[in-house]
One Martini backbone bead per residue (centre of mass of N, CA, C, O) as a GRO file, in nm:
protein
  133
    1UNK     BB    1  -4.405  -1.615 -12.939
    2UNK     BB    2  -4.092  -1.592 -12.834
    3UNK     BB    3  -3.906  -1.612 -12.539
    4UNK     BB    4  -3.540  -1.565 -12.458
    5UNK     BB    5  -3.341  -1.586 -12.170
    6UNK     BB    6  -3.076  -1.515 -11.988
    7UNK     BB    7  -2.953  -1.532 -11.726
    8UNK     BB    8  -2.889  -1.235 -11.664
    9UNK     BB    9  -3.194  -1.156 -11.765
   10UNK     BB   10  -3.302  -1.333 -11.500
   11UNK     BB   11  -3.166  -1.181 -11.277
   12UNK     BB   12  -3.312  -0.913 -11.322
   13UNK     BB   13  -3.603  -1.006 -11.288
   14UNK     BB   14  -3.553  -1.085 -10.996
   15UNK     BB   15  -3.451  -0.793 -10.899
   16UNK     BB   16  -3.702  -0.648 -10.971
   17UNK     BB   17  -3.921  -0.813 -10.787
   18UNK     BB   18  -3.696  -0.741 -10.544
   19UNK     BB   19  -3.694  -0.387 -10.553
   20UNK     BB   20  -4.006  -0.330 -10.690
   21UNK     BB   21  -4.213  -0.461 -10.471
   22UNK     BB   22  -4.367  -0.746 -10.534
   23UNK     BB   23  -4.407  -0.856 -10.235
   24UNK     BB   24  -4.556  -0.675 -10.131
   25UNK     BB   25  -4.786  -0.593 -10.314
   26UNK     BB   26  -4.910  -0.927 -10.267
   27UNK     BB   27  -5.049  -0.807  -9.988
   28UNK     BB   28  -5.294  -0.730 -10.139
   29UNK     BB   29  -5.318  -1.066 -10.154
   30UNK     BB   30  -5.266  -1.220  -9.898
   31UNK     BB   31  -4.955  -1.244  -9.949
   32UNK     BB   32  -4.674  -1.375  -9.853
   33UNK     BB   33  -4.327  -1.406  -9.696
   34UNK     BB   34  -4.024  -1.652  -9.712
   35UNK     BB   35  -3.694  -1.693  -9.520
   36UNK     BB   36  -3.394  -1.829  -9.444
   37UNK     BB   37  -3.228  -1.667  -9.213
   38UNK     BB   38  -2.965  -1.822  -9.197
   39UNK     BB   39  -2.893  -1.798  -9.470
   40UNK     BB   40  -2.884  -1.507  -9.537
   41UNK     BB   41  -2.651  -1.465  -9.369
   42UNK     BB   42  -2.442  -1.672  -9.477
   43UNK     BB   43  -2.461  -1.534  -9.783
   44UNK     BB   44  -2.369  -1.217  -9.682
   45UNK     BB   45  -2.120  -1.296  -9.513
   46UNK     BB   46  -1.957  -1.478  -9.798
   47UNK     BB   47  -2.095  -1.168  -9.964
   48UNK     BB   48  -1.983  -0.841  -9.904
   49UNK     BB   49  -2.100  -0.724 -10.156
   50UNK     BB   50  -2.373  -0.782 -10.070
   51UNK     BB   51  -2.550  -0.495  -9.949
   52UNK     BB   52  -2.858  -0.578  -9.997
   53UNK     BB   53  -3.122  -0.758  -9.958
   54UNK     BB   54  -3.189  -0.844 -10.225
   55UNK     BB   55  -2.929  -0.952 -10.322
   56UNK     BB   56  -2.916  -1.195 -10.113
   57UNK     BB   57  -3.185  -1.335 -10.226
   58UNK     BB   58  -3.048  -1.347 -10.476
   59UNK     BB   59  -2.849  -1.562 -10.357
   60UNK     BB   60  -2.986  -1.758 -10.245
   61UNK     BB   61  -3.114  -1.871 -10.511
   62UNK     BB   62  -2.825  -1.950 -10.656
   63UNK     BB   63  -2.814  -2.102 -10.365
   64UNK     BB   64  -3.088  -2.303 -10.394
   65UNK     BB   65  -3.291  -2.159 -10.280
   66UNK     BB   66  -3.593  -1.994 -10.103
   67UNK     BB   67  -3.926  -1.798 -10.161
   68UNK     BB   68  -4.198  -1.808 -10.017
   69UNK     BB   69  -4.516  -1.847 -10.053
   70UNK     BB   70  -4.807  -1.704  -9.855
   71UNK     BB   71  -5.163  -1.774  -9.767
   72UNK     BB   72  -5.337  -1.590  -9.559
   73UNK     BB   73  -5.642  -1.694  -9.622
   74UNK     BB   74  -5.578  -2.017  -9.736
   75UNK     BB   75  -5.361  -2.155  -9.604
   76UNK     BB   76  -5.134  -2.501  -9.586
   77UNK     BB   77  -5.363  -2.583  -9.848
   78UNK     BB   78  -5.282  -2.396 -10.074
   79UNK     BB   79  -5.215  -2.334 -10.395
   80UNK     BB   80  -5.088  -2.037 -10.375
   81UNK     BB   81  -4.845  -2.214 -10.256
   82UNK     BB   82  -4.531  -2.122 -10.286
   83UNK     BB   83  -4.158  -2.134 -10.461
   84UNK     BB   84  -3.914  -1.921 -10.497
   85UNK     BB   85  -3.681  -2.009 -10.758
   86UNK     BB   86  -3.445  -2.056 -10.999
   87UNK     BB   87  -3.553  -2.278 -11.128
   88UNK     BB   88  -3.860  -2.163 -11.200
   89UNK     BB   89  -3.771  -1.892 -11.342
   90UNK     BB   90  -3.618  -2.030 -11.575
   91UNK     BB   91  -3.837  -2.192 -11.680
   92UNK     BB   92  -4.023  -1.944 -11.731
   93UNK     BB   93  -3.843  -1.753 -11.892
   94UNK     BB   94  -3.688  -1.944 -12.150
   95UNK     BB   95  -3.998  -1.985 -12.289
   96UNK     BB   96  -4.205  -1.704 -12.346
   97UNK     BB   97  -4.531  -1.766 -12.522
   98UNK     BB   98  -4.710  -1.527 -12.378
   99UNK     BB   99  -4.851  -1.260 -12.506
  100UNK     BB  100  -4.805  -1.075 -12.167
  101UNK     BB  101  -4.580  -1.193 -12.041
  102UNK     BB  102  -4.364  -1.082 -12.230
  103UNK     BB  103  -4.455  -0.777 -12.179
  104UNK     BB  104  -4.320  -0.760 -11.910
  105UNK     BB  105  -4.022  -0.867 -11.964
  106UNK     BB  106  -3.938  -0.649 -12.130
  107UNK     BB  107  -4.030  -0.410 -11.917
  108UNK     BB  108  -3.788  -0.507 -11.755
  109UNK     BB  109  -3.537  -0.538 -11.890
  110UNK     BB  110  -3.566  -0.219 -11.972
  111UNK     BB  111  -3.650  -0.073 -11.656
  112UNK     BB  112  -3.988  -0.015 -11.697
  113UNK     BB  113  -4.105  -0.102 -11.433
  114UNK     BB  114  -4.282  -0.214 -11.151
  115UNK     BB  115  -4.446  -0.330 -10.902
  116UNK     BB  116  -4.686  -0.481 -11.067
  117UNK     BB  117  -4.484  -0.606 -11.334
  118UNK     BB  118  -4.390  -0.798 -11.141
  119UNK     BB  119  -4.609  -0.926 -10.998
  120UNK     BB  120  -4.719  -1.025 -11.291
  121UNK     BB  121  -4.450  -1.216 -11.319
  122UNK     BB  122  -4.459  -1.382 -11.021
  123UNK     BB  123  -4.723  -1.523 -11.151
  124UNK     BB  124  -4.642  -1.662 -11.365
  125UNK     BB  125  -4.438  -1.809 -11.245
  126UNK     BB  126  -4.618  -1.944 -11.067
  127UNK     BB  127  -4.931  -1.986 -11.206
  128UNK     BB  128  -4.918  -1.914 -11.541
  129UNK     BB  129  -5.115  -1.655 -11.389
  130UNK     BB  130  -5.330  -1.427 -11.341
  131UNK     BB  131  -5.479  -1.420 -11.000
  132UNK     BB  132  -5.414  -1.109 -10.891
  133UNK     BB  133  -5.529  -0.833 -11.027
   0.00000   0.00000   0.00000
């Protein structure tokens, strides 16, 4: 299998990750996030148009920033320690060969995942496979 998705259906999935508390969900795997709160202003100020929280996320993304994955248990020398870019969601995105990603991601594109099936795409996306069951 191989699945190639469009910027579009990029950009949908990854705001699904970040609508669908993918991100929340992480905590119960002892991982935080982070992001600059500076750039986050200043991407809203610039866009009145996206009034969600997640939507300013994902425009900090197109917008080159990153939103930090952080090992809360293994500290700031863990393999854990992750940077979430549109760049490294797109390299990983755009040519998905592995049939367990692929099916998490087309029940993403379908609007038909969870907090969970998002979960285990942004694991995917980081570590290229599920690490926190």
């Amino acid at each position: 299998m191989n699945l190639q998705l469009t910027s579009e259906e990029i950009d949908a999935v990854i705001l699904s990750i970040l609508c669908n508390g993918a991100l929340s969900f992480a905590s119960q795997s002892g991982l935080d996030y982070d992001y600059d709160r500076q750039h986050y202003k200043a991407i809203k100020e610039a866009n009145p148009i996206l009034n969600c929280y997640e939507d300013v996320l994902l425009g900090m993304l197109k917008d080159g920033g990153k939103i930090q994955i952080i090992d809360q248990e293994g500290g700031e020398d863990s393999e854990y320690n992750k940077d979430l870019t549109l760049k490294l969601a797109t390299e990983q995105l755009s040519n998905v060969t592995d049939p367990e990603f692929a099916e998490y991601v087309i029940t993403s594109v379908r609007e038909e995942g969870d907090a969970e099936t998002d979960y285990s795409i942004l694991q995917f996306i980081l570590y290229d496979e599920i690490v926190f069951g």
